[in-house]
C-alpha positions, -999 to 999 in steps of 0.1 A, spaced: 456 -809 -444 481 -822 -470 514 -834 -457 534 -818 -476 515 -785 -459 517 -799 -423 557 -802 -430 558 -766 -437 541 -757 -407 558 -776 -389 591 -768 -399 583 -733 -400 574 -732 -365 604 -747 -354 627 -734 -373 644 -707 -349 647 -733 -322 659 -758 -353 688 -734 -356 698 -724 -326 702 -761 -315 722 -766 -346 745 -737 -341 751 -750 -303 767 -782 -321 785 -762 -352 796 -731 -335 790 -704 -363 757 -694 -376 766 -699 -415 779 -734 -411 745 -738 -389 726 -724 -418 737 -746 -438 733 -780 -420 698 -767 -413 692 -765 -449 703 -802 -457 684 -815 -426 653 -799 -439 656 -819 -470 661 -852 -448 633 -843 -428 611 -839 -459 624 -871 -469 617 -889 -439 584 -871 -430 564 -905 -440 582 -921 -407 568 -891 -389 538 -901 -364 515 -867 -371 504 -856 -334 538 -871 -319 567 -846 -306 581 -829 -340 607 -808 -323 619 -840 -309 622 -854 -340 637 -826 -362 665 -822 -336 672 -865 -336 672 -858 -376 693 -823 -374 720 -842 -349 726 -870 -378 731 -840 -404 758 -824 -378 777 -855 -372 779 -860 -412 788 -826 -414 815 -827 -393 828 -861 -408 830 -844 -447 844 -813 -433 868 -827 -410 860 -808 -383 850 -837 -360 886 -834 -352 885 -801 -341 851 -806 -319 844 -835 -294 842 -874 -296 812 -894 -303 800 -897 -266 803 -863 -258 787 -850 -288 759 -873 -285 755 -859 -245 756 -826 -257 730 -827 -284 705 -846 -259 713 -819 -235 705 -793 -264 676 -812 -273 660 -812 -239 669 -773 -242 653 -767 -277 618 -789 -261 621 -760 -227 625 -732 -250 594 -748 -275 572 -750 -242 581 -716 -233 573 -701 -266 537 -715 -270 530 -709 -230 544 -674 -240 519 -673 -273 485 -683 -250 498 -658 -225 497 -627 -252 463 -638 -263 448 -633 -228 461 -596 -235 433 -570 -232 432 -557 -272 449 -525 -265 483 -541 -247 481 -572 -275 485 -544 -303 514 -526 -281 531 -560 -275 523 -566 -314 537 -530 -326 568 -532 -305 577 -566 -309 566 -579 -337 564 -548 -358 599 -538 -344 587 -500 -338 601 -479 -314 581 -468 -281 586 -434 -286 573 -438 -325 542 -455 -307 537 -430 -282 536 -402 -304 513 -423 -331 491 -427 -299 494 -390 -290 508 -402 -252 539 -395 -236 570 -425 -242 576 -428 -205 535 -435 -205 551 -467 -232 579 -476 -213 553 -479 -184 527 -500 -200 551 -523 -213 571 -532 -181 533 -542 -166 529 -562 -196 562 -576 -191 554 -581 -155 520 -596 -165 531 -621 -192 560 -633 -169 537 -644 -143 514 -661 -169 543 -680 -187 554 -692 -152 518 -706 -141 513 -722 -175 552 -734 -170 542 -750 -136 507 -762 -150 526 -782 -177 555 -794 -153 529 -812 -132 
């Protein structure tokens, strides 16, 4: 794989958890947006100082934390927000956050793949797909509440399995 295509993938897949640690530090989503963008570019800059099969999340967020700071220092708004110390303490916390969250998300991933077929395409078609349970239930020819059932097992279920693999990876 090219690196140019392993920084897309990369990126890509971190991206939500890329923003929400950003936003944590800037306060507003746009502003977030936009630091987000211009780390991006530093990232893809700096992705020849990236080890390949080392912690990327870790690294985005060390990269993103830089792009706040300079942010806040040609906006002025380091004024308005914390000092140095504290806004360093905060973004580690945040990082460590963002890392618990990235965990999370792939335990949550090899947990949905265990699915039998039929509850993966329910889990797919409601979340993913964003339709409604009744819209599948009547595509199905069952009754919602039949749905609504299914999916608090499934719920149930992939809870459980997030926890084990959670526990698995903390020891």
């Amino acid at each position: 794989m090219e690196r140019q295509e392993e920084f897309v993938l990369l990126l890509n897949g971190a991206h939500a958890l890329l923003l929400r640690y950003v936003m944590s530090l800037v306060g507003n989503r746009h502003d977030a947006e936009d630091v987000l963008q211009r780390a991006s570019v530093s990232m893809w800059r700096r992705f020849g100082m990236f080890e390949p099969g080392t912690d990327f999340i870790a690294w985005a967020t060390t990269v993103a934390f830089y792009e706040v700071r300079n942010f806040q220092r040609v906006t002025g708004r380091s004024r308005l927000a914390f000092d140095d110390e504290l806004m360093q303490t905060l973004a580690a916390e945040r990082a460590v956050q963002v890392r618990q969250w990235s965990v999370r998300a792939e335990a949550l991933e090899v947990c949905v793949e265990k699915l039998d077929p039929a509850s993966r395409d329910l889990v797919e078609a409601i979340y993913t797909q964003g339709q409604a349970a009744d819209a599948v239930a009547r595509q199905q020819g069952r009754a919602a509440q039949t749905i609504y059932n299914k999916l608090n097992f499934i719920r149930r279920v992939l809870a459980e399995c997030v926890q084990r693999r959670m526990a698995e990876v903390a020891s």
